[in-house]
N, C-alpha and C positions, 0 to 999 in steps of 0.2 A: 412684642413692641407695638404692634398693629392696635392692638388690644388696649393697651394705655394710652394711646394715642386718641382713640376715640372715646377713651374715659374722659380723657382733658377736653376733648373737641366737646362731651356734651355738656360737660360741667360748664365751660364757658358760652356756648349758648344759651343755657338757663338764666347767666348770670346776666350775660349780657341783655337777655329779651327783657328780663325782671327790672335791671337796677334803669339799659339806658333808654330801652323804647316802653316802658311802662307797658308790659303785659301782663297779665294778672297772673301769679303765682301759677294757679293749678293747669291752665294753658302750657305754660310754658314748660312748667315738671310733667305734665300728661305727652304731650307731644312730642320734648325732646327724648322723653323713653321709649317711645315708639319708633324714632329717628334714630335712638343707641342701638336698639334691637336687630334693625336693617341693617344697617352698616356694620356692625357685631357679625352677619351671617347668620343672625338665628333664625331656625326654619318657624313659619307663621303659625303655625298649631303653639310653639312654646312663646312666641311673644305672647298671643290668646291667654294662655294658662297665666304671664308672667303678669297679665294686669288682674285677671283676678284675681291669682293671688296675694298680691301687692295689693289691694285695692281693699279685697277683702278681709285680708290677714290684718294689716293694721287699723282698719275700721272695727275691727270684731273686737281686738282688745283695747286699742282706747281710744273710739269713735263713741263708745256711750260714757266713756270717763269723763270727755271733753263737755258731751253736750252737760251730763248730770252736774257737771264744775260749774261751768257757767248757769248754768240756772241759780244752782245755790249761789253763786257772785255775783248775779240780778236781784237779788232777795236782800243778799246780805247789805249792796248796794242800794238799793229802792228803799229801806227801810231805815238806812241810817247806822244796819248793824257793825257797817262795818268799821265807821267813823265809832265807836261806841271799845272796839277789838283793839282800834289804833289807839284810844287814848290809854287804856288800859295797858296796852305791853309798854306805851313811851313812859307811863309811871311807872313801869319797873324796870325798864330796865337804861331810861332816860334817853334823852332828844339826841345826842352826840354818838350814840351808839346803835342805831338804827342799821345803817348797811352789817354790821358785826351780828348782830341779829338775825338778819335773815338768811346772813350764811350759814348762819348753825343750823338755825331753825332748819334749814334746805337741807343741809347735810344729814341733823339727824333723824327728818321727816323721811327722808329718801331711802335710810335702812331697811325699813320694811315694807315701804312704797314705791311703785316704779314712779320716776321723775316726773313723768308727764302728769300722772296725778295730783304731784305733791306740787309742781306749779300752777295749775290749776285751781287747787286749794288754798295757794300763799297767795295768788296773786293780785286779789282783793284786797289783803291786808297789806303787799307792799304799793298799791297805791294810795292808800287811803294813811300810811305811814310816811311816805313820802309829803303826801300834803301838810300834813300834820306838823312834821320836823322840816320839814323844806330842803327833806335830802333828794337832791336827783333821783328821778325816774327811773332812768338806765341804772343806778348803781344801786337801787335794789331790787332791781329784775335780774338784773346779771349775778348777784348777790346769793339770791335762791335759786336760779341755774346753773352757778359755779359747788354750790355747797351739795345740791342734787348729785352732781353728775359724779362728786369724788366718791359718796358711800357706795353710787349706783354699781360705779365697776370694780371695787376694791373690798366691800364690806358687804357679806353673806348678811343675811336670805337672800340679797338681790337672786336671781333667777343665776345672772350669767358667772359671779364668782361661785357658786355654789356645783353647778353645771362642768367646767374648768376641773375643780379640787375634784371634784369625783370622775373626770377623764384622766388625770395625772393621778390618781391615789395621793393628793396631799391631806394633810390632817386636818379635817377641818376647823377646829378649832385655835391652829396655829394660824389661820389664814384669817380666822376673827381677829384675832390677836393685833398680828403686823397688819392685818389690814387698817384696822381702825388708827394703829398707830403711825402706819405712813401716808393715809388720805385723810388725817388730823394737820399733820404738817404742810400738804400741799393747801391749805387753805391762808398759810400765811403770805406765798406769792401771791395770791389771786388777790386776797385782803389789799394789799397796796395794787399791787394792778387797777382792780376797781376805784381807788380811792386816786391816783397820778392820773388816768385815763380813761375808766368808763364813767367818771364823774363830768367828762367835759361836752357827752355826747348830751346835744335837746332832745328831751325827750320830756312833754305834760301827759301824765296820764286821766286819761278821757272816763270819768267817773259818772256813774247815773246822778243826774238831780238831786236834793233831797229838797223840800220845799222848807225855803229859809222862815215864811211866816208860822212854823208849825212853830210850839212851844218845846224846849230842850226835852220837857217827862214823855212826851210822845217816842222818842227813842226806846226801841228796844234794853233790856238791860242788859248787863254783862254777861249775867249765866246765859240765858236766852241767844242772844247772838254767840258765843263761844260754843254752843252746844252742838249744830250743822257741823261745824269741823271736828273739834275733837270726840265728840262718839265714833263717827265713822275711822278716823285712826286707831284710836283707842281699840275698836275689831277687828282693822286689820291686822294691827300689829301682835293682837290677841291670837289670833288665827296664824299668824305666822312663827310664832311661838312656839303653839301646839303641833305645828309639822319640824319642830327640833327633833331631829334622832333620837333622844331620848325620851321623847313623848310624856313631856313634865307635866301634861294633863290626860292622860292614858288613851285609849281609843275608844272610849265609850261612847255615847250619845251626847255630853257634854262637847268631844270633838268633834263629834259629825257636826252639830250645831253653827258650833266656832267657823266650819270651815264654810259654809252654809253665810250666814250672814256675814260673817270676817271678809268676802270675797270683794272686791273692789269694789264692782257694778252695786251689787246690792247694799254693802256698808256705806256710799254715794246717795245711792236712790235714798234711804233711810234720812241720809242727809238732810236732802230735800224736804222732805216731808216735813224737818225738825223745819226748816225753814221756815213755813208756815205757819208757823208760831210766834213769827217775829212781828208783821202788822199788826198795828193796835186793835183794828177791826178786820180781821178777814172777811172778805168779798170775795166770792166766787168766780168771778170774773176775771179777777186775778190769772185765772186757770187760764183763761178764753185763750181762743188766736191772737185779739188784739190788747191782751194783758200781758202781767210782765212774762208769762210763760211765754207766749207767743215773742213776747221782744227777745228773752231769751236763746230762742232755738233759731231766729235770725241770725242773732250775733253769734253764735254755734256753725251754724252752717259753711261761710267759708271756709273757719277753721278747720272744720271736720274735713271737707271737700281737697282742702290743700294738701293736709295730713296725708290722705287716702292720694293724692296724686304723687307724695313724697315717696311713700309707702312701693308704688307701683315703678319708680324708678330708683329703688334699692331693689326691690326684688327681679329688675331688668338686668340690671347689672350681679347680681347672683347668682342665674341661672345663664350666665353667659359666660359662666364658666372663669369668672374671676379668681373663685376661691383655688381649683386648681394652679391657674397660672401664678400664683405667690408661690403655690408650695412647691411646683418644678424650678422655679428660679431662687429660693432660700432654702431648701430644706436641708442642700446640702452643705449650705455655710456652716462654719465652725467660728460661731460670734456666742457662747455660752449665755447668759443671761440676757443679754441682748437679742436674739434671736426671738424669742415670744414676743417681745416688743413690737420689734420693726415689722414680723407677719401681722400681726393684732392692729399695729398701726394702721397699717397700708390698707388691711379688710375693711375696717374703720372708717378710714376717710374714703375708701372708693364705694360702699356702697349702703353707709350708714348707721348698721344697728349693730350699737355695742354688743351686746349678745350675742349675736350672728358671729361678730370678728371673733369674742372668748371661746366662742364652742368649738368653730372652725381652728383656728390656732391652737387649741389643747387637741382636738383631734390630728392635727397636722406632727406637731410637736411631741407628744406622750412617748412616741416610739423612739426617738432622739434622744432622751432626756440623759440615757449613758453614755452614748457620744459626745455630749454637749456637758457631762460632767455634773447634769444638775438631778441625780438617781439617789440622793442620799434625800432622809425622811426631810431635812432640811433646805433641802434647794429646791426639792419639790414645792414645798409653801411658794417660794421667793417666785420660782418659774408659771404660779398663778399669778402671782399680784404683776409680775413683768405681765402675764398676759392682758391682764385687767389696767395695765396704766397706758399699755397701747392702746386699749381701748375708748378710752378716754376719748381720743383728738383722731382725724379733725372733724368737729360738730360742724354740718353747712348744710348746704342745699339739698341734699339726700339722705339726713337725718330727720325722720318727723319730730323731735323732740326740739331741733333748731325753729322748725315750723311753728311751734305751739308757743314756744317761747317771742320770736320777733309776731307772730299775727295777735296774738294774745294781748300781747306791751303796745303795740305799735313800732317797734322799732323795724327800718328801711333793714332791707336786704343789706345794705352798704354796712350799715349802723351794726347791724346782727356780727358781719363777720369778723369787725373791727374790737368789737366788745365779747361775743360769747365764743365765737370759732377761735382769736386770738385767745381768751381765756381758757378754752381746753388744752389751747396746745400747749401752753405754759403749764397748767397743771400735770399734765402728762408727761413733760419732761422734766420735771420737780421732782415727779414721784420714780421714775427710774433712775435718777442720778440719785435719788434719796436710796434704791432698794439695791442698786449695784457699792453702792458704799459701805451698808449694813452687811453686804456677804463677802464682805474682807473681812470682817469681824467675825462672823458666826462660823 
């Protein structure tokens, strides 16, 4: 009880330093993880350890995501390409249907992309879509953070549903199956959710320049600008393909390849590169400190720094012995389907990374599964995706992907939990009332 008590005590000091005395994010996440750590009892060698690796852990995988994202969204930006992306999806798939767009898009960019990427990558085009159609800001930032976050914990290769089925022995291709089929569904709460309420949140998104006297042919063209995003997916999702169990492109030198440049960082950097091929004339300067590279890794740098402080107070609260205390005080419930949930949940909102909550939770869980009734090849599937839809929610202050998403858009702390913390936890309870209703059936 001690224990959650000073969960709630730091969480509401973050919030409070953030929202009412305007402290800057990574102050405030740096600090009061050092402050949970004390008061938690942890001996000072493992706070030591808990920031590097908090600091370094999520800097290492997507602290070069972040910066290589925004450069390519400087480029794409600076040049026009991106206004060039936006007219081109609103003629197909028209001005009215913009937020409906980018949840898909988010959704099914996030299959084989971790989220933080695939925001990163959309979120050029939802502001440059947003101006275009004059759909609120917030509802299509939240649009492609809502559609992200359902594939991220319900629909394989993600890392963490994959991770889960192979601690419970479920099939995993049953887990594709319902998964796909009931974080499809959870996108229809969130669809009106955004549309009654994150449509009401101001939010202008803050666009590079393009200089109005240039003439419309100076714009990049369409393949040109399209090309920085979809090659880089087009690898990754190539490369995650080829790591299917069945190795539909065998293990030769073609997959050494794939896994080689398919790999996030490098299928990113690649990016970039395409990039610069979007100015009519490239200048080298461009590159300099004080070109758009350099504007780039400015506007990168809080980002990244916040992230990396987010990072350090999830993994304060990890090592402080969280994940045990869920599992002495649930393990011995007898709440059947429910039970992966509400541990997944609780991991989830105390200390941030979906992942962390599915891996822990199947590990807590797996030995349970004939007590809890769920040992047949079919409740096993179900007893991931419960684990995966607790994972979901709740997205805040100790999630870097919360971080990337409100520093990214601009949206206030307040704005963030109103809009994307509120839309996880909706989607998360969609998707277990969806998966407890289906195993009356099956």
């Amino acid at each position: 009880m001690i224990l959650i008590l000073t969960i709630f005590l730091a969480l509401a000091i973050i919030l409070v330093a953030i929202v009412k005395f305007d402290i800057h994010p990574f102050l405030a996440l740096f600090g009061t993880a050092i402050i949970y750590g004390l008061l938690a009892g942890m001996p000072g060698d493992l706070i030591l350890q808990s920031i590097s690796e908090g600091f370094g852990g999520v800097l290492g995988s997507i602290g070069l995501l972040i910066l290589l994202g925004v450069i390519m969204g400087t480029f794409l930006e600076k040049t026009g390409g991106a206004l060039v992306i936006a007219e081109k999806i609103l003629r197909w798939i028209g001005e009215k249907s913009v937020t409906t767009a980018m949840l898909i898009s988010g959704y099914i960019l996030s299959i084989p992309v971790f989220g933080d990427s695939v925001f990163i990558m959309m979120n050029p085009i939802s502001k440059s879509l947003s101006l275009k159609s004059k759909t609120p800001y917030a509802a299509t930032t939240i649009a492609i953070a809502l559609g992200a976050t359902a594939s991220h914990s319900l629909v394989p290769p993600t890392p963490g549903p994959i991770a889960t089925a192979g601690i419970m022995e479920a099939d995993l291709g049953m887990v594709i199956f319902w998964g796909f089929l009931i974080s499809m569904v959870t996108l229809i709460p969130s669809y009106y959710f955004i549309k009654k309420f994150v449509t009401k949140i101001p939010l202008v998104p803050q666009v590079a320049k393009v200089d109005a006297d240039e003439a419309r042919t100076v714009f990049p063209s369409a393949f040109k600008s399209f090309l920085p995003i979809t090659v880089p997916l087009v690898l990754i999702i190539i490369a995650s393909i080829a790591k299917y169990p069945s190795k539909p492109f065998g293990e030769g030198s073609f997959y050494t390849i794939m896994q080689f440049i398919g790999s996030p960082v490098i299928a990113l950097f690649l990016g970039v590169f395409l990039t610069f091929l979007l100015p009519k004339k490239f200048d080298k300067r461009l590159l300099s400190a004080s070109g758009w590279f350099g504007e780039a890794i400015l506007i990168a740098a809080p980002v990244i720094l916040i992230t990396g402080a987010g990072g350090v107070f999830g993994k304060m609260l990890q090592n402080s012995g969280i994940g045990e205390m869920v599992s002495a005080n649930m393990s011995n419930a007898s709440w059947g389907i429910f039970l992966p949930f509400i541990i997944a949940f609780s991991l989830k909102t105390a200390q941030g990374s979906s992942t962390v909550a599915m891996i822990t939770t199947a590990s807590i869980v797996a030995p349970l599964l004939g007590s809890l009734g769920l040992d047949s090849e079919t409740m096993r599937v179900f007893a991931v995706l419960a684990t995966g839809a607790g994972a979901i929610a709740i997205s805040h202050a100790n999630d870097s992907f919360f971080w990337a998403v409100t520093q990214l858009s601009g949206l206030t702390i307040k704005q963030g939990n109103q809009s994307h913390s509120l839309g996880t936890l909706i989607m998360s309870l969609t998707a277990i009332s969806l998966i407890y209703l289906i195993t009356l059936f099956v």
